[in-house]
Backbone as a ProteinNet text record, in pm:
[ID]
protein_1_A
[PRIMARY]
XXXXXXXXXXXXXXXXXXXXXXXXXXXXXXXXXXXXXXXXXXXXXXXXXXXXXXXXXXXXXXXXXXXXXXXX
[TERTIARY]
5535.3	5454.2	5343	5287.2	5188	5050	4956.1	4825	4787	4827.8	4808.9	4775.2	4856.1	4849.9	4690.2	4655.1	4468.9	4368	4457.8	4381.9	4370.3	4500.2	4497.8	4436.5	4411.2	4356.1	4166.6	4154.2	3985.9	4026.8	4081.8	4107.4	4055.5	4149.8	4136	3998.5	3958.8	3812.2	3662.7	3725.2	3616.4	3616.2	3729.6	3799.2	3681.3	3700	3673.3	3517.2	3444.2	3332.1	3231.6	3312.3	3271.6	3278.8	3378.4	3400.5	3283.8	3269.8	3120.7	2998.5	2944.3	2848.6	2749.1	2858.3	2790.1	2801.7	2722.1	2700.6	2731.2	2593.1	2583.9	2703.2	2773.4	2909	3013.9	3026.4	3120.1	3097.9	2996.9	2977.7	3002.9	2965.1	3007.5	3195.4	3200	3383.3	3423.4	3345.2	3432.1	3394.6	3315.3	3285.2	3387	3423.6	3531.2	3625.8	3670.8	3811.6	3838.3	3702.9	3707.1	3712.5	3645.6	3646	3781.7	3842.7	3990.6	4078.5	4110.4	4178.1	4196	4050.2	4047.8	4116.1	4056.7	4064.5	4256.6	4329.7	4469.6	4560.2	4470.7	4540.9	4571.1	4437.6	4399.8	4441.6	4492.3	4577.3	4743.6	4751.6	4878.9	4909	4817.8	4823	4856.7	4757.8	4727.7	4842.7	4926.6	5068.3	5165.6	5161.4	5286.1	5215.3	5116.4	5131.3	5111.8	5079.3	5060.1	5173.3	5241.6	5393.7	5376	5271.1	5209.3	5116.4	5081.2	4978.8	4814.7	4759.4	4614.1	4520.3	4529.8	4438.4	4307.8	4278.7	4092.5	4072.5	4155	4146.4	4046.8	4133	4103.4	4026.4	3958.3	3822.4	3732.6	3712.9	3586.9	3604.6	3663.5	3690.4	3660.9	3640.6	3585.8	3436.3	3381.2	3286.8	3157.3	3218.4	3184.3	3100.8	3174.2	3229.2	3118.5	3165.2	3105.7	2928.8	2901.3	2777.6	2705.3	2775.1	2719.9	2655.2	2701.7	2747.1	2674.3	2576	2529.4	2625	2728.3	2829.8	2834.5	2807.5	2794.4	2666.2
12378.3	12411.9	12310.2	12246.9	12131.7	12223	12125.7	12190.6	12173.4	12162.8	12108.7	12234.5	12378	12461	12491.8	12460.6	12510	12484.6	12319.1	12279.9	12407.1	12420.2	12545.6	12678.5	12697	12835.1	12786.5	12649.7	12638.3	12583.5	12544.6	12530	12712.4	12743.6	12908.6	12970	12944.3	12986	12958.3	12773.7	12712.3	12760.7	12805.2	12879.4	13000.7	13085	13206.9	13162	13122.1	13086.6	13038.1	12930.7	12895.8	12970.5	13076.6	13215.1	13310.6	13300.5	13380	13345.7	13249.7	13157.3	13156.1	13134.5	13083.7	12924.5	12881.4	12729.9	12665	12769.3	12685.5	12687.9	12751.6	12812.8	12753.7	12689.6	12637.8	12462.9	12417.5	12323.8	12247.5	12357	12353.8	12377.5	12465.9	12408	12265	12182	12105.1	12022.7	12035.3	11950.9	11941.2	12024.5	12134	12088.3	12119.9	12049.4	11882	11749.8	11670.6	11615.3	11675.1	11685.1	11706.7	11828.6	11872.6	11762.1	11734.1	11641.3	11494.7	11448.2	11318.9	11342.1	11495.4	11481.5	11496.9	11604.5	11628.9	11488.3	11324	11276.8	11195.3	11171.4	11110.6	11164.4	11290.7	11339.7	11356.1	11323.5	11280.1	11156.9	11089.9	10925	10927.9	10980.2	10964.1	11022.4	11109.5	11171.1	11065.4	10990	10908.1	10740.7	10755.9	10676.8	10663	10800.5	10786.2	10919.7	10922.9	10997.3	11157.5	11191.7	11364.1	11407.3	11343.7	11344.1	11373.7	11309.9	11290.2	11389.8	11521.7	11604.4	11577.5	11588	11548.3	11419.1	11314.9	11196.6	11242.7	11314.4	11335.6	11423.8	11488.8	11594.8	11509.1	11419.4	11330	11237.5	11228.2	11120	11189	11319.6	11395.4	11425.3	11463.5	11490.1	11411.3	11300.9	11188	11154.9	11131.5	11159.7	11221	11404.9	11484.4	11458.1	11449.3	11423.7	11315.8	11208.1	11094.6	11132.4	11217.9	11208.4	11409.7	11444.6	11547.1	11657.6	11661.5	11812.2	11882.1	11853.1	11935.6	12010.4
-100.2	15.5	37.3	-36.6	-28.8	-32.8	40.5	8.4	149.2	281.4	418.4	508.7	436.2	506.2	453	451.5	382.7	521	563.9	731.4	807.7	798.8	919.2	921.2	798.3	779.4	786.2	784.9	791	945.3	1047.7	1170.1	1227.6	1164.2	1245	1224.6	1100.7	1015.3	1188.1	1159.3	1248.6	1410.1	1452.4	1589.5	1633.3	1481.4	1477	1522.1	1425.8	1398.8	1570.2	1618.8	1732.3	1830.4	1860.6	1962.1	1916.8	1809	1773.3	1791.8	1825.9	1797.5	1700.1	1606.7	1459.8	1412.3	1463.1	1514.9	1360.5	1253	1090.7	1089.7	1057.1	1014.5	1092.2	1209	1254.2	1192.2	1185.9	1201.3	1005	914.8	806.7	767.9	833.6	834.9	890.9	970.5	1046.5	940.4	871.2	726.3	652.7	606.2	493.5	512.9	641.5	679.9	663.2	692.5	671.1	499.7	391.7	345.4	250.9	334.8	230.9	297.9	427.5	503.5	333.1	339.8	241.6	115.4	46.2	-49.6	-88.8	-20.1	18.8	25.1	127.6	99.2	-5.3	-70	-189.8	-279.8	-303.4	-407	-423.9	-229.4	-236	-285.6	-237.8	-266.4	-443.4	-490.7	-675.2	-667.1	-673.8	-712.2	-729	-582	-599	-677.1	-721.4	-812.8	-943	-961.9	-1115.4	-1117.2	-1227.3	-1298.1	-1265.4	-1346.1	-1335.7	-1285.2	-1188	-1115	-1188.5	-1199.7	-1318.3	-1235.1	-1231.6	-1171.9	-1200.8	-1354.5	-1408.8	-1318.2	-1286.2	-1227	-1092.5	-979.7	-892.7	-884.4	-961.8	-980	-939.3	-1033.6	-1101.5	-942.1	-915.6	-777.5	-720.9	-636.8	-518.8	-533	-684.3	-729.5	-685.7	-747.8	-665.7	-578.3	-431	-337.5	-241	-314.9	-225.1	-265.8	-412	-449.1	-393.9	-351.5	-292.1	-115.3	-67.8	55.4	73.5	-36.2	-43.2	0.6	-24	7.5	-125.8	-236.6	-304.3	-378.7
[MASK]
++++++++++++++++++++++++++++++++++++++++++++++++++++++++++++++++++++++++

């Protein structure tokens, strides 16, 4: 099944959110979604090149990331 269907369920999240006008809250998903978008492909990416895919790899790589860029 992959990990792609996750977009859609924070697509619908951010939908909801904006029909409500919950501005914080919409505007923090459109984060979320950018966020999972990178990290989804970067873990696709790390899959097909390393054998078993190095999960701790790609922790420490988002961690990162999000810490740099204050999301976490």
């Amino acid at each position: 099944m992959g990990h792609k269907w996750i977009l859609d369920v924070l697509t619908d999240l951010r939908s909801f959110a904006q029909d409500n006008d919950l501005q914080l809250l919409t505007d923090q998903l459109a984060q979320t979604t950018k966020v999972a978008s990178v990290e989804i492909a970067a873990t696709s990416e790390e899959k097909s090149l390393v054998p078993n895919g190095d999960s701790q790899h790609n922790r420490a790589l988002f961690t990162g990331v999000g810490a740099q860029k204050g999301l976490c």
